[in-house]
C-alpha positions in Angstrom: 53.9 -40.2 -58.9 52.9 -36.6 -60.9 49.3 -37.2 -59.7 50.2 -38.2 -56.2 52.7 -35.4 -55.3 49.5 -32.7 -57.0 47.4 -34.1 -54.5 49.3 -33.8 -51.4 50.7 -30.1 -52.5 46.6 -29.0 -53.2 46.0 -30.6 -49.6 49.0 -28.6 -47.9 48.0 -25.3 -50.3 44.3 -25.8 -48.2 45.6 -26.0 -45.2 48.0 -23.3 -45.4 45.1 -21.0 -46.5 42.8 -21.9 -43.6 46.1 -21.1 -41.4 46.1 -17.1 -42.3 42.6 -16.5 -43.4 40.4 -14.0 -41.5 37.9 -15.5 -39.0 35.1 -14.8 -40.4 36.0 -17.2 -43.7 36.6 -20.1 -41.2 32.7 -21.8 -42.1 33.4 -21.2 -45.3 36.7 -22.9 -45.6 35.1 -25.8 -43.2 32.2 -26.2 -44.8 33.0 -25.4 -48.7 37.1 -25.4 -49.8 37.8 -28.0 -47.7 35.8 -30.7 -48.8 36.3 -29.5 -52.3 40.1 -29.4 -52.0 39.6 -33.2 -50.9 37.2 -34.2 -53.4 39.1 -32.9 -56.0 42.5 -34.6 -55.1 40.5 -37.6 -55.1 39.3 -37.5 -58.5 42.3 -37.0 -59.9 43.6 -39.8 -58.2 40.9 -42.1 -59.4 41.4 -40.8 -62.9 45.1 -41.3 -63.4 45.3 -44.2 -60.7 43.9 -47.7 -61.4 42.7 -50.0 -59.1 44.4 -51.1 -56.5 47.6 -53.3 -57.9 48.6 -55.2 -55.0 46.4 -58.0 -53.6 45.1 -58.0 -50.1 45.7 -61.7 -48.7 44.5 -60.8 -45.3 41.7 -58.8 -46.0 39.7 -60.0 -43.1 42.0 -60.0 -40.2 43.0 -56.0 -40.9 39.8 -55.3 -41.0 39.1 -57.0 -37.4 42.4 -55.8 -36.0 41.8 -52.4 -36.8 37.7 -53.3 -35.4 39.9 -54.0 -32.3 41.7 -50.8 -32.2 38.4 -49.1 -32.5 36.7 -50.8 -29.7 40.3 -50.3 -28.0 39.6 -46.9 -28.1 36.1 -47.0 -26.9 36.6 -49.1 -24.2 39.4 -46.6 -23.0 36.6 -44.0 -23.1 34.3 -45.6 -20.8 37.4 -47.2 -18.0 38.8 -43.3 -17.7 35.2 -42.0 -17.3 34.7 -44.7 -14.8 37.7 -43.5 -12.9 37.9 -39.8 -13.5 34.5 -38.6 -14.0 32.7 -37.9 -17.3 32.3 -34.5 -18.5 30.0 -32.7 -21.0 31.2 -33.4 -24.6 30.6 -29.3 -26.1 31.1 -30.7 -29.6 28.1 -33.0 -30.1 25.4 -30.6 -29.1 22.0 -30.6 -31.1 21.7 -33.2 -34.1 21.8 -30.1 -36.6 25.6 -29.8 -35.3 26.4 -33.4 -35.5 24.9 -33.4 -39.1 27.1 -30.3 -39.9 30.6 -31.9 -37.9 29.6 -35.3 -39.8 29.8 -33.3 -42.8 33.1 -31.0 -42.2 34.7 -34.1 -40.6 33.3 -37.2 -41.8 33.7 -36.7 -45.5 37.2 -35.2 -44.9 38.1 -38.5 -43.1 36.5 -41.1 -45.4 37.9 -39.1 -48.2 42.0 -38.6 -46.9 41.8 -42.9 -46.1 40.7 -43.4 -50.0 43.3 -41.4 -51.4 45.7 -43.0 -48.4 45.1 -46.0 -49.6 45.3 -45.6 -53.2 48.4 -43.5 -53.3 50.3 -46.0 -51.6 48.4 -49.3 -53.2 49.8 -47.9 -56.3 53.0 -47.0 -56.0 55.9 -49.0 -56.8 57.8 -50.9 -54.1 61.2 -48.9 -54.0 59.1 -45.9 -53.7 56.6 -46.7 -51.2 58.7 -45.9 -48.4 59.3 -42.0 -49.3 55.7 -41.7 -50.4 54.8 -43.2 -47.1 56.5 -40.9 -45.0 55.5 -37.5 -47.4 51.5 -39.3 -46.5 52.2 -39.3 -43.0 53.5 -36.2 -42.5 51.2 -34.1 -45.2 48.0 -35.8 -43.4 48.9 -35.3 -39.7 49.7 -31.2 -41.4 46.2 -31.4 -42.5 44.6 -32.5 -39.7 46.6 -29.8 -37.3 43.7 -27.5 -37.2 44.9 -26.3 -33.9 48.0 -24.6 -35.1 45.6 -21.8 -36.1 44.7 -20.8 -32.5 48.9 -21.3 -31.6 49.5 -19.0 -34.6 46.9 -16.3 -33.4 46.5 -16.2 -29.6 50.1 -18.1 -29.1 50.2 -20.8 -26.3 52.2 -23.3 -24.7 54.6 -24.8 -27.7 55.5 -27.8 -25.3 51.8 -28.6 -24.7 50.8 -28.0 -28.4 53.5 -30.5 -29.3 52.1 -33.6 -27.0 48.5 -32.2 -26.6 47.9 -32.2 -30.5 51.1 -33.3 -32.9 52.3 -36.3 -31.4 48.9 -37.9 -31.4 48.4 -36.9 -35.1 51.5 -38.2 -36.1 51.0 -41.4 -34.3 47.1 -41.9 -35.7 48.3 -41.0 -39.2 51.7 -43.3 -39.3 50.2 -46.4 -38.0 47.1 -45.8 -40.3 49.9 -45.3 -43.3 51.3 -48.5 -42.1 48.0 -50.4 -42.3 47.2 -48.8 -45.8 50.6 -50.6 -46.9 48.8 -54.6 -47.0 45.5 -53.5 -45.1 41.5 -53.4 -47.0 40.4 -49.6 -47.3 37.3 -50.2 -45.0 40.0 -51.3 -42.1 41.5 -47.8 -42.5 38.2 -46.0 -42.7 37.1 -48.0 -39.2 39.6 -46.7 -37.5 40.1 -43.2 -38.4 36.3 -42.8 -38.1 36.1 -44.0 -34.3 39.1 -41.8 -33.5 38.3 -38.7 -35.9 34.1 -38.6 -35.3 34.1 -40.1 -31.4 34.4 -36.3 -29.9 31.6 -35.7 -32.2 29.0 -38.3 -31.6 30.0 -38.9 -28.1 27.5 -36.8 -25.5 30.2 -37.0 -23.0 34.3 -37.7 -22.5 36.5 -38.6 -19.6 37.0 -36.1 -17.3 41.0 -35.4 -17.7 43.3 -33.0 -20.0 43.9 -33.0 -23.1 47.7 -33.9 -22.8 46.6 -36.7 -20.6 44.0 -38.1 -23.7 46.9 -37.8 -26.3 49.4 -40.0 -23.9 46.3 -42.7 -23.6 45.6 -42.3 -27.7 49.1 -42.9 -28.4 49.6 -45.9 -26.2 46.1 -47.3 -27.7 48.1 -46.6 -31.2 50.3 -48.6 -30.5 49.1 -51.3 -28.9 46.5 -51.7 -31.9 50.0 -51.5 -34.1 52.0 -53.9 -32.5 48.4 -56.4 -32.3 47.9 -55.6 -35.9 51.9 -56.6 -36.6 51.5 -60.0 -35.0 47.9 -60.6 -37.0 49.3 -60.2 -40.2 52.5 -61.5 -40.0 53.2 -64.9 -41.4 53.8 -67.4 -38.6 56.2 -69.2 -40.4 58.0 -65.8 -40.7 57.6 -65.3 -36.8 59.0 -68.8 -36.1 61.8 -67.9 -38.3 62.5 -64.7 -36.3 62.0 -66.5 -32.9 64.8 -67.9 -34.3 66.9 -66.0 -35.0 66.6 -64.2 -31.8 67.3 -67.6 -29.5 70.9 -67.9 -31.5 71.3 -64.8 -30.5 70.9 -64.6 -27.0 72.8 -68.2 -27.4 75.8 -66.3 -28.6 76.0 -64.0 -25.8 78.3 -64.3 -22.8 77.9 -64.4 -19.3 79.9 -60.9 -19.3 77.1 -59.0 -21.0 74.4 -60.2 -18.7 76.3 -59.4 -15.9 77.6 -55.6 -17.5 73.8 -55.4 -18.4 73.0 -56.1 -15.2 75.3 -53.5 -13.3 74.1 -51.0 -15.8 70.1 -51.4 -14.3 71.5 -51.6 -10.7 73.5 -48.3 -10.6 70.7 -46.8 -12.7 68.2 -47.9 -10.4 70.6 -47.0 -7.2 70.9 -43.4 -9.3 66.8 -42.6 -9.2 66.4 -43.7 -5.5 69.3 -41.2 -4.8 72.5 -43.6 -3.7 74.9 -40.9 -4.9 75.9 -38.1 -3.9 74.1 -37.0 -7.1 70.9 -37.6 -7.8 67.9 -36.5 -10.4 64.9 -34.8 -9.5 61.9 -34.1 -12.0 60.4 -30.3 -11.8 56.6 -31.0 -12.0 55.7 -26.8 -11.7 56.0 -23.6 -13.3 57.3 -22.2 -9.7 61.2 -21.8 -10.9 60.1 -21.2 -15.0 62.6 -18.8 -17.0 65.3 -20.8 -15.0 64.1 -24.3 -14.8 61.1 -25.1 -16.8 58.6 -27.9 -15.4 59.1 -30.9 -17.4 63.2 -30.8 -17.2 65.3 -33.2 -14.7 67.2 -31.4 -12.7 70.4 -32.8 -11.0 71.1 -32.1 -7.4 73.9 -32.4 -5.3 73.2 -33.7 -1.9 74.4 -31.5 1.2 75.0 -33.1 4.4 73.1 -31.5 7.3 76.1 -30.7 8.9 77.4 -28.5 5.4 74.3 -26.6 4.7 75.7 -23.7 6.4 78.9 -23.2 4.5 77.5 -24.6 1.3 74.4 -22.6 0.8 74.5 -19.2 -0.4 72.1 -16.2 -1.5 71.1 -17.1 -5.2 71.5 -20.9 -4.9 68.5 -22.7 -6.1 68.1 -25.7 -3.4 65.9 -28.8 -2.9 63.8 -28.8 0.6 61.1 -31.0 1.9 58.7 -28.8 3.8 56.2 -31.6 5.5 55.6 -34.5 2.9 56.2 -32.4 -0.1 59.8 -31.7 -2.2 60.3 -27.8 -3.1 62.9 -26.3 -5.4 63.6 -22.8 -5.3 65.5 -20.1 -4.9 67.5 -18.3 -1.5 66.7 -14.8 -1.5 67.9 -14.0 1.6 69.2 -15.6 5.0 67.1 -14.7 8.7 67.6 -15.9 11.9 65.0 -17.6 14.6 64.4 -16.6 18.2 66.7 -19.3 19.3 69.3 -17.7 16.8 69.5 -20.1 14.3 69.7 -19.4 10.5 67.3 -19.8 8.1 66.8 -19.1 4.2 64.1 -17.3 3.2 63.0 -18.6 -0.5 60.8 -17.5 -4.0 60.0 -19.3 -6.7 61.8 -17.2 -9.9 58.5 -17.2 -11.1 56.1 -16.5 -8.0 55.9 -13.0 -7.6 56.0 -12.8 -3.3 58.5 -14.7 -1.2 57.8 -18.2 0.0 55.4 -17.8 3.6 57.2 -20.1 5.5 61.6 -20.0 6.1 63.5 -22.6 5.3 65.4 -24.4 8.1 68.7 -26.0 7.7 67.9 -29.3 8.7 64.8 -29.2 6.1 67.9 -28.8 3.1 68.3 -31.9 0.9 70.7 -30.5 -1.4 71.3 -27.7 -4.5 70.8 -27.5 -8.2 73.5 -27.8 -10.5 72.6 -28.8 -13.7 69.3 -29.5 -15.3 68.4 -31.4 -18.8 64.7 -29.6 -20.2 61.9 -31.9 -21.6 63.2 -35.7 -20.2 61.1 -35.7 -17.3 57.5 -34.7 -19.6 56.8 -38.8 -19.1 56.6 -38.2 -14.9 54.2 -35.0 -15.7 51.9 -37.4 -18.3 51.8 -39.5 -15.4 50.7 -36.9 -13.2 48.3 -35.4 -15.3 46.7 -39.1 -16.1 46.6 -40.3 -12.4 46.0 -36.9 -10.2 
């Protein structure tokens, strides 16, 4: 355990060094203390750790899962090209760079599955778990090279989260998972494909970032759950088919039916039934008041109400054409014909909207408003504009 905790503190120490040194020590910190840090943690590792204890029964079949997994991910690669466009991959460039990234990236990668798989080979069974989760969380630390640019030049925190942690975590805790009855060379497949791809690839779909860590996530898991089903004993998933049939057996016709009423009025909720209903912000219009990504509830105003219910400051929910807007009455004006109208702004647009707001175009105000649930409608967006 002494060994194992030194060599995931001298990998964090590393890190936390490349994190606040000057720019101009970045190639040698690439290039030099990084791989030494590595090798280093992996000799004394091999030293103080024997071979691996545990057996692998199913040698074979992790290793073709996780062969799955990698041609999951390259098959992903090629469909989103196909329907987005490829672009110009700026990492792979000329063969001296590739030889360089193969280097600062390559080793690195071979190097954190060896000691991923030996730290948790070898340790005993009622620790495993604890060590499992310090290794996932030490690794994906590691690996979060783009913290220094959030830590310097600052950014978006919500698009650092999904764009860059959340597909580390997921990467490192399924190959963690895999390291627990999986061959070494299964782990080293897979983290190769997903850590060297941007490297040896001349080109990459044509879509954000965020948009790539929702697909690598979903690949994540669908390689986990495939991997799951491999390696399972089927006598053990007959047994749990089991299990789950007396179950369900047990069960009354009540649940079903509360169950049932529970989707419907959630269902009637999202296609607006009530005089509530949720609305996802998808811009940056109304940020500082309502972010985009948060679910806003409105309360629906009848056209007939719109005059005595809508005031100067309210922040209301209009369709103007085919599109939904939400923003903010700044001011009330009247037509030619003498009819009023609301003159809008986005809190964070800096002019007035162009076009007044009618009262028939009014579908109802903001009241209350829950940040971050609706991120899965902007993923979405992002993957399928």
């Amino acid at each position: 355990m002494k060994t194992g905790i030194f060599a995931l503190t001298l990998l964090l120490a590393t890190q936390t060094a490349f994190l606040l040194i000057p720019s101009a020590l970045i190639l040698t910190y690439t290039h030099g203390l990084r791989p030494f840090a590595y090798t280093t943690a992996l000799i004394a590792v091999v030293v103080f750790y024997s071979m691996d204890k545990h057996p692998i029964p199913k040698k074979r079949v992790s290793i073709i899962m996780c062969g799955f997994g990698a041609g999951l991910y390259l098959l992903a690669v090629l469909v989103l090209g196909v329907l987005f466009g490829f672009a110009n991959n700026r990492m792979a460039g000329s063969l001296s760079n590739i030889a360089s990234q193969l280097w600062t990236i390559g080793s690195v990668a071979v190097m954190s599955e060896v000691l991923r798989h030996r730290l948790i080979k070898n340790t005993p069974k009622y620790y495993r778990l604890y060590i499992a989760v310090a290794i996932t969380l030490v690794f994906t630390f590691v690996q979060f090279d783009a913290l220094r640019g959030f830590i310097h030049f600052g950014g978006s925190p919500s698009t650092l989260f999904f764009g860059s942690i959340a597909p580390l975590l997921a990467l490192n805790a399924v190959l963690t998972y895999i390291a627990h009855d999986g061959a070494l060379s299964a782990l080293v497949l897979l983290r190769a494909v997903y850590s060297l791809a941007v490297v040896f690839l001349p080109v990459l779909p044509n879509i954000s970032g965020v948009a790539w860590a929702v697909v690598e996530c979903a690949m994540l898991l669908i390689t986990l759950t495939a991997y799951r089903y491999a390696m399972t004993d089927q006598r053990g998933q007959l047994a749990i088919a089991e299990k789950r049939r007396e179950k369900y057996r047990r069960k009354s016709i009540i649940s079903y039916m509360v169950t049932a009423g529970l989707v419907l009025v959630l269902i009637a909720f999202n296609l607006r039934a009530f005089p509530i209903f949720p609305v996802v912000v998808l811009t940056d219009s109304m940020a500082g008041a309502v972010d985009s990504g948060s679910i806003v509830f409105v309360e629906r105003v009848q056209p007939a109400n719109v005059l005595t219910s809508v005031g100067i400051g309210d922040v209301i929910l209009y369709r103007q054409g085919s599109i939904e807007i939400m923003h903010r009455v700044i001011e009330f004006d009247y037509t030619i014909a003498g009819e009023r109208v609301f003159i809008t702004q986005g809190d964070n647009n800096p002019t007035a909207d162009y076009r007044p707001v009618e009262m028939g175009q009014v579908l109802g105000i903001s009241r209350s408003y829950i940040p971050y649930l609706g991120y899965p409608a902007l993923w979405l967006r992002m993957i399928f504009r």
